[in-house]
N, C-alpha and C positions, 0 to 999 in steps of 0.2 A: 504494500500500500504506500502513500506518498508521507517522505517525511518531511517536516519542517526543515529548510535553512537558516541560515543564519537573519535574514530580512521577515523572515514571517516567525520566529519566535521573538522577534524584537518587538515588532510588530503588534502582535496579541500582548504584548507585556504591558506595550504603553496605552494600548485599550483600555487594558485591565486599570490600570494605575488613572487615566484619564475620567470612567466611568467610577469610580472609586471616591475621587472628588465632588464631581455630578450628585452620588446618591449622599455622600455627605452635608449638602447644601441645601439640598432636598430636606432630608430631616432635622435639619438646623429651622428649615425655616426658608430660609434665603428662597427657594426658588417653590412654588407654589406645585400641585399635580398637573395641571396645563402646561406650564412651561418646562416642568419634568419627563413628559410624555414625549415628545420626541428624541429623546436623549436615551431614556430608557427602553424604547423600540428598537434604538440603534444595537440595541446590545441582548437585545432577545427576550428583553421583560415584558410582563404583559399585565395587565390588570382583571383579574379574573371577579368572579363574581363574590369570591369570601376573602382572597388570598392574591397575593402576587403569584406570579406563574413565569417560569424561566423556563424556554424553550434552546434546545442544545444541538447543534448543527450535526450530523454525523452525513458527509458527503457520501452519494450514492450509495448509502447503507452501510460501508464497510467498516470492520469495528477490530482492534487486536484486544486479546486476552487483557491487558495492560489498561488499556481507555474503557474496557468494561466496569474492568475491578475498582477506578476512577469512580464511573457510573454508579456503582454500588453505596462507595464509600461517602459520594455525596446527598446518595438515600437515606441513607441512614445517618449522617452527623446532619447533615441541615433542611431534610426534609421530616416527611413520617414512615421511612424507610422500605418505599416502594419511587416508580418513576413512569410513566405512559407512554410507547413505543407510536410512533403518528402513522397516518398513509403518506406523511412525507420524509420517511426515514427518518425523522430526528426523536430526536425524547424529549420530553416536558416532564418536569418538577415542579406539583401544584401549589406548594405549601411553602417557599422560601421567606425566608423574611427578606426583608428589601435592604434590611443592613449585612446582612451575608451572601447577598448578590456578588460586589467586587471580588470576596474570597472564593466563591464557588468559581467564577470567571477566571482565578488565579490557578487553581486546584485543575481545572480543564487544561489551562495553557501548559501545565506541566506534562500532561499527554498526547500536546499537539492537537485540542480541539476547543472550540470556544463556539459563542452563540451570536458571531457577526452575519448579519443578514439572516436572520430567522423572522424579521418581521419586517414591516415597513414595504416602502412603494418602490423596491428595489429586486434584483436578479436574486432568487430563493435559493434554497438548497438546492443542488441539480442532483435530480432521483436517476436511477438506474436498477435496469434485469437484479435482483437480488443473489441469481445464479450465476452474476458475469465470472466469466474467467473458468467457470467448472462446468456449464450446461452442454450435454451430447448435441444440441442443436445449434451448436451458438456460431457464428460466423465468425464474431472478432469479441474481444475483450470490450466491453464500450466505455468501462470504467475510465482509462487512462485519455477521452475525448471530454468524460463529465470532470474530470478536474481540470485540462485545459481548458473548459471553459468556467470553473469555478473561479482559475486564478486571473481571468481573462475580467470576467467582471465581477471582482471580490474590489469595490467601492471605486467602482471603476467613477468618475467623476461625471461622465453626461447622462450615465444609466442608474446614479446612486436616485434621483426623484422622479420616477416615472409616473406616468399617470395613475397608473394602479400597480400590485405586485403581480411578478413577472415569473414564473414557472417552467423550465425549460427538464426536459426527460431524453435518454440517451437508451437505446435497446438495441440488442445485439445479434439475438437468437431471434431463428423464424417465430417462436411463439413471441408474442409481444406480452411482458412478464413486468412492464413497465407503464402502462397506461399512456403510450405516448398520445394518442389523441385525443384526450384530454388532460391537454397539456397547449399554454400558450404556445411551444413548440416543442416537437417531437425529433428525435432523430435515430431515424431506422436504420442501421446498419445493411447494406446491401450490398451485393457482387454483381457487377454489369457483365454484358457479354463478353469482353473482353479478361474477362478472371479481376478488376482492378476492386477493389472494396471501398465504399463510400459512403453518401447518406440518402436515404430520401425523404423528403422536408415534409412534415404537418404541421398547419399553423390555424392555431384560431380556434382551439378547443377549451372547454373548459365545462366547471359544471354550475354551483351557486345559482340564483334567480334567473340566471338566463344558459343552460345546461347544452351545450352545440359539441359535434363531434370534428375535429378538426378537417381542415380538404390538404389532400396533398400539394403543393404548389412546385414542388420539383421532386423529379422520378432519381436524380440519379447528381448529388454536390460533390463532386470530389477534396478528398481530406484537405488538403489545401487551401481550401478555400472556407472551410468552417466557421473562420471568425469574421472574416470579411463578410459573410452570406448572414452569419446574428446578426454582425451590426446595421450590414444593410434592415434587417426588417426591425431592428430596436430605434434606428433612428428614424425610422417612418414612423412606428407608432408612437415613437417619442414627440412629433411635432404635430401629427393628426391624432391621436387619441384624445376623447374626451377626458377635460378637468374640471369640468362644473358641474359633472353630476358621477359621485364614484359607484353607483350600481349600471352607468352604461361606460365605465371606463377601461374594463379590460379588452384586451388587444381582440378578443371574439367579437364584442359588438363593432367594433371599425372592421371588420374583415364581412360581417353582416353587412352592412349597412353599406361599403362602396361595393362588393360581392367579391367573390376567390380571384377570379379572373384577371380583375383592377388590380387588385393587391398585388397579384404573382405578377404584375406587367411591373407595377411600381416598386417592387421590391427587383427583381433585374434590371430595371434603368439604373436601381440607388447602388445594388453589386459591381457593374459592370463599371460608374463614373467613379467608384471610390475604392476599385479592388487594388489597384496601382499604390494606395495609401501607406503601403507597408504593411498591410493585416493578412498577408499570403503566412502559409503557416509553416513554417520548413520542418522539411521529412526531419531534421537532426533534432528539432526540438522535441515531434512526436514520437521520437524515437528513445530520446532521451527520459521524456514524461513514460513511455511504457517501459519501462526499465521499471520503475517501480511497483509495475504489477504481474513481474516478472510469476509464470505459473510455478507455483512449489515443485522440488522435487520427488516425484513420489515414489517409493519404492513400486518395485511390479510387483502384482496382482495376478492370482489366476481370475479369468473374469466371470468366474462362478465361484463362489463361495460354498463349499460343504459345510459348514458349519453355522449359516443361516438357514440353508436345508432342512439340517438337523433339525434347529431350533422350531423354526416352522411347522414341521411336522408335530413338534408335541407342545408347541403355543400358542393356542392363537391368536392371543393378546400381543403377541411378538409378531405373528403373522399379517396382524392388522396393521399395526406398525408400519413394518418394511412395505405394505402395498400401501401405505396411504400416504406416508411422511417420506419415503426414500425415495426421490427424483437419480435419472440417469446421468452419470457423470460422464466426460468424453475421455477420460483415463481409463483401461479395463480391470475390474476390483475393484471398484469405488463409486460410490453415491455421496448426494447432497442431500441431508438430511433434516426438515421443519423443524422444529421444537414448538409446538404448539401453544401460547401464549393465552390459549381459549379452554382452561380446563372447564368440565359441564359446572356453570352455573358461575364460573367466575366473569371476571369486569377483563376485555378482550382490550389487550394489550398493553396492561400494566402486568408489571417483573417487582416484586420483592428484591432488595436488594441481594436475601439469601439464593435467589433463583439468579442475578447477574453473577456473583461470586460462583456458582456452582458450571455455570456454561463459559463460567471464563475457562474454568480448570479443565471442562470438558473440551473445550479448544484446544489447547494447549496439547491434551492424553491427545487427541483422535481426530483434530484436524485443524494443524498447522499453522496454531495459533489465528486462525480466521473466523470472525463469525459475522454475520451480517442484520441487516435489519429488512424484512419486508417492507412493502406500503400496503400487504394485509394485515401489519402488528404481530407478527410473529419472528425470529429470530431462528437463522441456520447456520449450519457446520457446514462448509461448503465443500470439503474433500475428506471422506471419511473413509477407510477400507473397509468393505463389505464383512469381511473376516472378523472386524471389529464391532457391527452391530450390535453381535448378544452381549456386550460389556456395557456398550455404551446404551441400548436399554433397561439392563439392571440398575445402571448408575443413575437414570431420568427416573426411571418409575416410582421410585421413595418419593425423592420432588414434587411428583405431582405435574410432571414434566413428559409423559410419557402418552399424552392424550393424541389418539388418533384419528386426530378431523380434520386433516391438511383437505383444505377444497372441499369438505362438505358440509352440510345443515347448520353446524355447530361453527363451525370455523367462520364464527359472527367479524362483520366490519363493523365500530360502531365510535362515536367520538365520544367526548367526555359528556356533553349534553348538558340539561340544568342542574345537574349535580356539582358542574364547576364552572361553566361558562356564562358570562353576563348576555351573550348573544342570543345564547339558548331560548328555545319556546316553549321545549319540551324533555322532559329524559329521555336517554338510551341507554342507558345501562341497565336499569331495572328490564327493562324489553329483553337485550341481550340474553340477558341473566337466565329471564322466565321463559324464551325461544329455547336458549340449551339445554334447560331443565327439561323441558317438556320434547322435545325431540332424542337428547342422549346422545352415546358416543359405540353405541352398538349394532345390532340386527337392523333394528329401525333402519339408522342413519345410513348404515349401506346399501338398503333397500332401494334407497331415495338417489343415493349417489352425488354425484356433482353437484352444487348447487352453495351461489355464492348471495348470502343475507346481510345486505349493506345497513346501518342504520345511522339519520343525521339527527340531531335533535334542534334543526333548525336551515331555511331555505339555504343556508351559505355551504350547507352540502361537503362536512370536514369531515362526512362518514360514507362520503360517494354512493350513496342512495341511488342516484341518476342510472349508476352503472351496474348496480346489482341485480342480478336475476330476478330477485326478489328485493324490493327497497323498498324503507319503511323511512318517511317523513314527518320528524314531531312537529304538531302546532299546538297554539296557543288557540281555541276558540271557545267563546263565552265564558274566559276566565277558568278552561279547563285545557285539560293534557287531551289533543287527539293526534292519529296516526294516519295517513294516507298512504294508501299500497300504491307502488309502481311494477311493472314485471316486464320483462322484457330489455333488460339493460345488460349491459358488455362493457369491458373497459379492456377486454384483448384485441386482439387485429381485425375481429369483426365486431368492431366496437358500435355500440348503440346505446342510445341514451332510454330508459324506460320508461311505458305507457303507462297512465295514472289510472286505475282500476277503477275511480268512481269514488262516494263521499267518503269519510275519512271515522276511523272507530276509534271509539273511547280507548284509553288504557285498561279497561276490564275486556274490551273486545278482542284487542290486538292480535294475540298470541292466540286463538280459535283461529281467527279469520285466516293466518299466514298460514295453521295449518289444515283449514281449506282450501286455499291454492295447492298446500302441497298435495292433497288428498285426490285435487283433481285432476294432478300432474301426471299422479301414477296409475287414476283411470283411462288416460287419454293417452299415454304414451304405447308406442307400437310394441315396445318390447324393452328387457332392462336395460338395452345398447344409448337407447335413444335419453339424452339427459334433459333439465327440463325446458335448455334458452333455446336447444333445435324443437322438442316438442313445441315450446309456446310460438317459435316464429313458424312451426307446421300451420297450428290451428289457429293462431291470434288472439286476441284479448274474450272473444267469444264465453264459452266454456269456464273459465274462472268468474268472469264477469256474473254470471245467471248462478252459480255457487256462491258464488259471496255474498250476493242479493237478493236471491232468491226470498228472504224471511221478511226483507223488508219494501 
């Protein structure tokens, strides 16, 4: 992974030291919450709705044993010793005090990570495949393009005030494992006919109040040109995006509103008159930057394991496991393995600090010191020897670490909701909670199969509802908790934003209704082959709609 030099731990020091003063004047007095809030944005703080909340950068998910144990360590001395894993790679700590902010920021910097650009009207985290560098499908590593461009606009001067904030995602492998199109821009890793590997561009995605699936605008960018082709479309929407109104300011509504076509014409005029700028990317730099995500060395593998066999044969808690949670590795002997963040009935995507301390070590034993962060909230080993399975779920399953729902029922998306957010309209956690309860981690759930249950607890969509098979939208109506079903959403390569079922049920209704959809999924499907996003785009909204409504 990439390490700090000597200019970016300097760097983060004098952050640390700069916002340290900031929150010092802050509680003296001196500077009021208005005039602290932009200051505090800058550095990842947020105002939540009981508690300050410190949101923590971890670049395209990648994490070493070291910055976990970090992670842990700031759970426990200055939170309430757990921390919330995002759909944007990063973790959030809800409970800091605002005087232990600069320390926390200090304690980060000491492992090479900090909370710059986690908030505000600026270039985000840049997400990536959580499988990069280990996936049997993958084309190229995309990692070592999402820190080229992290360092490209890490406060970069004309990008630091944008209209609104700015979302860029990097995917490598044919499955799209990164949600690039919903994403202000997306960059697909591709191989043209000539063998050469490049990008091909989506722009203009996104979900919140206004939920749009992005349009391709070029089939085939070659590496070279990466940053010249961002900045071409950052400084169009930097001079044409709306600023006077921040719910039509993201870069999707200017891409709506002059249409793809406009955009793609004006985004190559802005390429082609400013590519000569100096922004061409030299092969020695890219070359240099993947040096850092150099693939470990791994011992060889026979590419069958007797001894998963074995276990298989007489577990089949162990059997469930390896088919649910072990992804195929492009090394032979070796898988990537979830660790499932979604035990039945817990809050989907917070870690106990005892749970970070425990996958740190488990890094370290069985895979090469790497672990990563989904943008489903879950947490993987990304080079594991098959041979080493039955150890490495003996050692999960005390934890509580050993749940088998990678991609199904249970394996809830859901954001913190009004249990911590001021935005909130409604909870998702309680939802989460009582969906996994009542579904399980067994017979049932493999019955049912794939099936991905997004939930937001308010239109800004931090729990990609839009894109779930199944999304569940909390509102606030007549001063109550309700729920609107969507179905029919995708947030892979055939990505689709989902259709709104119809009026919206109480919080006593919720958890019946979603498993009346599922009920009708598994009368209506041809056979177990068929999952439920191919069934629902067979039949259409039809069929669930006359089940859900039928009583009423």
């Amino acid at each position: 992974m990439y390490r700090y030099d000597e200019f970016d731990q300097g760097f983060v020091a004098g952050r640390v030291e700069q916002f340290r003063d900031q929150v010092a004047r802050r509680l003296s007095g001196e500077l009021d919450e208005e005039q602290f809030k932009p200051l505090r944005l800058m550095n990842g703080v947020y105002l939540q709705l009981h508690a300050y909340m410190l949101r923590v950068a971890i670049p395209y998910g990648t994490l070493s044993s070291r910055q976990l144990r970090k992670l842990a360590f700031i759970a426990r001395r200055y939170d309430r010793g757990y921390g919330h894993f995002t759909t944007r790679q990063n973790i959030q700590f809800n409970w800091p005090a605002l005087a232990d902010c600069p320390d926390i920021l200090n304690e980060l910097a000491e492992v090479e990570m900090h909370a710059i650009q986690t908030s505000g009207n600026c270039i985000r985290n840049v997400t990536a495949d959580q499988f990069a560098g280990a996936a049997a499908d993958e084309i190229e590593d995309p990692r070592p393009y999402a820190e080229i461009l992290r360092q490209w606009s890490s406060l970069h001067s004309e990008y630091s005030f944008l209209p609104r904030k700015f979302k860029i995602a990097v995917n490598g492998a044919a499955k799209d494992r990164a949600a690039i199109q919903v994403h202000d821009i997306g960059y697909q890793i591709v191989r043209n006919d000539r063998g050469e590997t490049g990008f091909s561009v989506y722009l203009g995605g996104g979900q919140g109040r206004t939920p749009m699936v992005a349009h391709k605008i070029r089939d085939f960018l070659p590496k070279a040109d990466l940053l010249a082709y961002t900045n071409a479309i950052l400084r169009i929407y930097n001079l044409e995006g709306r600023r006077d109104n921040k719910y039509r300011a993201r870069i999707k509504i200017l891409v709506h509103e002059k249409g793809a076509e406009d955009i793609r014409a004006e985004v190559e005029r802005e390429f082609v008159e400013h590519r000569e700028d100096a922004l061409t990317l030299p092969q020695v730099e890219i070359d240099r930057i993947r040096a850092y995500f150099a693939p470990p060395v791994l011992p060889k593998r026979a590419p069958v394991s007797a001894a998963v066999e074995a276990r298989e044969a007489k577990d089949s808690a162990f059997a469930r496991f390896v088919a649910q949670n072990v992804a195929p590795h492009k090394a032979p002997g070796y898988g990537i393995v979830t660790i499932s963040l979604k035990p039945i009935g817990g809050i989907p995507g917070d870690a106990s600090a005892e749970w970070m301390e425990a996958i740190a070590d488990l890094a370290e034993a069985f895979s090469q010191d790497e672990i990563r962060v989904a943008h489903e909230q879950n947490l993987v080993l990304p080079h594991v020897a098959l041979d080493d399975l039955p150890q490495l779920f003996d050692r999960l399953a005390p934890l509580g670490l050993a749940t088998a729902n990678t991609g199904l029922v249970t394996d809830i998306i859901a954001c913190p909701g009004l249990d911590y957010c001021a935005l909130a309209t409604a909870r998702s956690i309680p939802i989460a909670q009582r969906l996994s309860e009542r579904f399980g981690d067994g017979a049932r759930a493999d019955e049912i199969g794939e099936l991905k249950v997004n939930i937001s607890g308010c239109i800004n969509a931090c729990g990609h509802h839009h894109v779930g098979h199944i999304g569940i939208l909390g509102l606030e109506k007549s001063g109550t908790e309700a729920y609107q079903i969507t179905l029919g959403g995708s947030a892979d390569e055939t990505c689709s934003i989902g259709e709104i079922a119809g009026r919206s049920f109480s919080s006593e209704e919720i958890v019946d209704a979603i498993e009346t959809v599922v009920d009708t999924y598994l009368k209506i499907r041809t056979d177990k082959s068929e999952d439920f996003l191919t069934a629902y785009r067979r039949v259409g909204m039809g069929p669930f709609k006359e089940a859900l409504y039928e009583r009423g």
